[in-house]
C-alpha positions as a printed Julia matrix, in Angstrom:
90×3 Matrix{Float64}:
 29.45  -2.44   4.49
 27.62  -2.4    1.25
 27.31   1.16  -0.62
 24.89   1.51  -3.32
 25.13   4.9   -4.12
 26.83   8.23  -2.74
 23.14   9.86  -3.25
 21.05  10.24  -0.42
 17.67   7.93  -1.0
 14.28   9.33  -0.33
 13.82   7.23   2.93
 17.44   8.52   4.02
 16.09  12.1    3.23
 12.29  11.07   4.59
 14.22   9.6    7.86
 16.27  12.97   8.4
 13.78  15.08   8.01
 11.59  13.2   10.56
 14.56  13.37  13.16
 14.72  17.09  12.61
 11.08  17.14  13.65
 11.24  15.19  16.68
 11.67  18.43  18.46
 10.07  20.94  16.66
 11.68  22.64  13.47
 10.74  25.49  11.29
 11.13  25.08   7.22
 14.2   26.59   7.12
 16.07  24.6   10.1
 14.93  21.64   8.14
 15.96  22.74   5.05
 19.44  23.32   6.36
 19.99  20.62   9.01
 19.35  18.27   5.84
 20.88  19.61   2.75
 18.35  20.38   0.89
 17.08  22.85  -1.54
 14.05  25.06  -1.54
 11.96  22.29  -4.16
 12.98  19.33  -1.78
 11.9   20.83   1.19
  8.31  21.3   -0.56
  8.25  17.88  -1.97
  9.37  16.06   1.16
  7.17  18.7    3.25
  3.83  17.88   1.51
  4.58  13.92   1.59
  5.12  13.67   5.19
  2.55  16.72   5.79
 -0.43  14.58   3.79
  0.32  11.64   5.04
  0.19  12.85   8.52
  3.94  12.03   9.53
  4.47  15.38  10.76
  2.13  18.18  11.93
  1.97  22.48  11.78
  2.01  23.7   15.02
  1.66  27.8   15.49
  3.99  28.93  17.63
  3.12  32.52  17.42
  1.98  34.73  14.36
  2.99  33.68  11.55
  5.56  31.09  12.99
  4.88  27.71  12.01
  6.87  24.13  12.98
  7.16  21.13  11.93
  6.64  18.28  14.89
  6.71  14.56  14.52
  3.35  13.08  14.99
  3.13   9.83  16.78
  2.53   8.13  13.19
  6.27   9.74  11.82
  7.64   8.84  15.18
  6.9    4.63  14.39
  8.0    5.61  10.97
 11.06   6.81  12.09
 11.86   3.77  14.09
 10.73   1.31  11.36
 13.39   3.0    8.98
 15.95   2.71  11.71
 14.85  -0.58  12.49
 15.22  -1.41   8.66
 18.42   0.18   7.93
 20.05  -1.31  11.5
 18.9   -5.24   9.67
 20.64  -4.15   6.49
 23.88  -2.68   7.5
 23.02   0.93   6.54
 23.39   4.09   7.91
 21.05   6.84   7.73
């Protein structure tokens, strides 16, 4: 297997992210389960957030998650897909 590079890539870090959403996560699971710092989580958060990859949902006042939306979910399997063809893991 080929490495490029012991740094995470953003579609590595997008694809994460997304599978910590498939079941609901708040920032701070997400932030955690992936490694991430505080500025990440906002950058990757407002990518997939704008471009409808994952949706708020209130789960009470003020708790907010983070679910995959049916969009992040094909995503998710397109970057699997991808990354399966090329010998990569994510």
């Amino acid at each position: 297997m080929l490495k490029l590079s012991n740094r995470r890539s953003n579609i590595q870090i997008i694809a994460e992210m997304l599978r910590t959403g498939e079941s609901g996560a708040g920032k701070t699971r997400i932030m955690y389960n992936n490694n991430m710092s505080y500025t990440q989580l906002q950058k990757y958060m407002n990518f997939l957030l704008t471009r409808g990859f994952i949706t708020e949902v209130q789960v009470g006042n003020p708790k907010v998650t983070y679910q995959l939306t049916d969009t992040g979910s094909i995503l998710l399997k397109n970057i699997d897909s991808v990354t399966e063809m090329l010998g990569w893991f994510v």
